[in-house]
N, C-alpha and C positions, 0 to 999 in steps of 0.2 A: 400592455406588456411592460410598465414602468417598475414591475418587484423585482426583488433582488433576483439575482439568476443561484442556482444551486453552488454554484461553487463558491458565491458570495456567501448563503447562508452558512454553509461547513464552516467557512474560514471565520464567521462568527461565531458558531459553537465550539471551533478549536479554540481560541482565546478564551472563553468562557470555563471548558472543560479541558484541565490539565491530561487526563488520561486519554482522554482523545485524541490531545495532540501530541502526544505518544504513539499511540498506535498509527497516526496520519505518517511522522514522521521514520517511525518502524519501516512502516511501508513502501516509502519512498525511496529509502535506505537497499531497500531486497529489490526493487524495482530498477534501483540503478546498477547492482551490481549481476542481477538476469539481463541487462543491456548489454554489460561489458562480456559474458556467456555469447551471446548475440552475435556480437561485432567478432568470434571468431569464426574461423573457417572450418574449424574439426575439434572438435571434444574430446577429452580421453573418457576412459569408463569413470574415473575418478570424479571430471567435472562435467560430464551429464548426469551422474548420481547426486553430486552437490546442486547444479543449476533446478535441476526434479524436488528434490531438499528446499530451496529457495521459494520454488513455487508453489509448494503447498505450505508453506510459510506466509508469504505474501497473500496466499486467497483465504488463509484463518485472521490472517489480519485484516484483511476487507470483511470476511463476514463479521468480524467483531465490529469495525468502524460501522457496517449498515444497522448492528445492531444497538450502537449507539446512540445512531440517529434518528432511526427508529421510535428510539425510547424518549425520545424530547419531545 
């Protein structure tokens, strides 16, 4: 079990591929800001529409990043 673990090798194709590490850091981006959605106690319609907005944002950004890596 001495190979790299997965999250080693991304963080090597992110160095590698600029557009990757775009969509890696896109994502982290909409991930931190559905946290701050989270950490309230009541939504209005406005930002459950936005936090909904965010998350299918964030999951076209992962399937792009699977399909990056995929493709290597």
């Amino acid at each position: 079990m001495g190979g790299p673990s997965q999250e080693e090798k991304i963080t090597a194709l992110i160095e590698k591929d600029p557009e990757l590490k775009t969509l890696v850091q896109e994502h982290r981006m909409l991930d931190e800001k559905l946290k701050e959605f989270d950490r309230k106690v009541y939504l209005s319609p406005d930002e459950e529409m936005e936090r909904k907005r965010l998350q299918k944002l964030k999951l076209a950004k992962k399937d792009k990043i699977a399909q990056r890596l995929s493709g290597q």
